[in-house]
C-alpha positions in Angstrom: -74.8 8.7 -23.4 -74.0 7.1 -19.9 -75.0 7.7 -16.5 -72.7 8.2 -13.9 -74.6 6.8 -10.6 -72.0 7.9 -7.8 -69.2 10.6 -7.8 -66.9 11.2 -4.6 -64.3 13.9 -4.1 -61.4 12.1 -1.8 -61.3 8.6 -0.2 -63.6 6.0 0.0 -63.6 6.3 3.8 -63.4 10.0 4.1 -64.7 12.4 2.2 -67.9 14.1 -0.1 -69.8 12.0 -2.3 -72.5 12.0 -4.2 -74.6 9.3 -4.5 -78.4 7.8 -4.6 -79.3 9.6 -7.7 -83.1 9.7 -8.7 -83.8 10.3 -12.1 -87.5 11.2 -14.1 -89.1 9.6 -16.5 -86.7 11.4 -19.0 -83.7 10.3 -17.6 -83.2 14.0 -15.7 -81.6 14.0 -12.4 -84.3 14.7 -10.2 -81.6 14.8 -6.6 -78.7 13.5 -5.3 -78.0 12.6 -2.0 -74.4 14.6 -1.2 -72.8 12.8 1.8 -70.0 14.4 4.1 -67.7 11.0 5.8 -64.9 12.5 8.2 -63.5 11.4 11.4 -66.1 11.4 13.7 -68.8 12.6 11.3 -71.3 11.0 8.5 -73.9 13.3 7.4 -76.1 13.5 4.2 -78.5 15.8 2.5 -80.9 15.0 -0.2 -80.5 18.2 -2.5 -83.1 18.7 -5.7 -82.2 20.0 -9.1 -82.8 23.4 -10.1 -85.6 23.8 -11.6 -84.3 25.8 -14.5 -80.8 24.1 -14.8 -80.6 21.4 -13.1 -77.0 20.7 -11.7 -75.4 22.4 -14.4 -74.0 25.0 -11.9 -72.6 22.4 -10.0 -71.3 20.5 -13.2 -69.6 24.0 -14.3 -68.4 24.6 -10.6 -66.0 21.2 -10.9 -65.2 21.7 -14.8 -63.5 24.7 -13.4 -61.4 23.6 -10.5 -60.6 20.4 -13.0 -59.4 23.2 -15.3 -57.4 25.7 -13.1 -55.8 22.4 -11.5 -53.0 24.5 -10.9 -54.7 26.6 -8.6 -56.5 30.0 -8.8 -56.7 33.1 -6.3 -59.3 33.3 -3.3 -62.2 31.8 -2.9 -64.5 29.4 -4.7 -68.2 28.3 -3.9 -71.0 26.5 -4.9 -74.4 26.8 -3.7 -77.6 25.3 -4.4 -80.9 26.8 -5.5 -82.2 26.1 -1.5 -79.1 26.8 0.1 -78.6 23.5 1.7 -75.8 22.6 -0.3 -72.5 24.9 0.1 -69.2 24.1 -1.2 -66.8 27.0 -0.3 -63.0 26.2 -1.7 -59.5 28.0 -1.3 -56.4 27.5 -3.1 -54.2 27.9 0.3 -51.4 27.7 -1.9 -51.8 30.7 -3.5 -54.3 32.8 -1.1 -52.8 35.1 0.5 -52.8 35.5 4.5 -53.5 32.0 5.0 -52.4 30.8 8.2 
């Protein structure tokens, strides 16, 4: 098994990542710092695990936009257990009444 230390969702110099991963004594991913880099805008969260699942949700969450690659129909999200995390997505491509 390997350990992926940082993932990112667009560019290097603009976009999400996640990165800073703390781990247990197990090897469990304790948190992950998510960090937000836009024009004009650099701002991180440390978000915990779930207690229950860890970030399986959020692991399941990217399986499936990797799977409908295509696109899918309205809206998407994400959320963590304490709410600080929030990743709404639309297909705008295929979403009706997008302007």
């Amino acid at each position: 098994m390997w350990a992926m230390e940082v993932a990112a969702v667009g560019r290097e110099a603009g976009g999400l990542r996640f990165e800073q991963v703390q781990r247990g004594s197990k090897g469990e991913i304790l948190s992950v710092v998510v960090r937000l880099r836009v024009p004009g805008l650099d701002a991180s969260r440390q978000i915990w695990a779930h207690y229950a699942t860890g970030f399986d949700e959020l692991v399941a969450f990217f399986n499936g936009l990797a799977a409908d690659w295509r696109g899918w129909q309205g809206e998407r999200t994400y959320e963590s257990l304490e709410h600080d995390l929030r990743l709404p997505l639309t297909d705008l491509e295929r979403t009706p009444d997008v302007p």
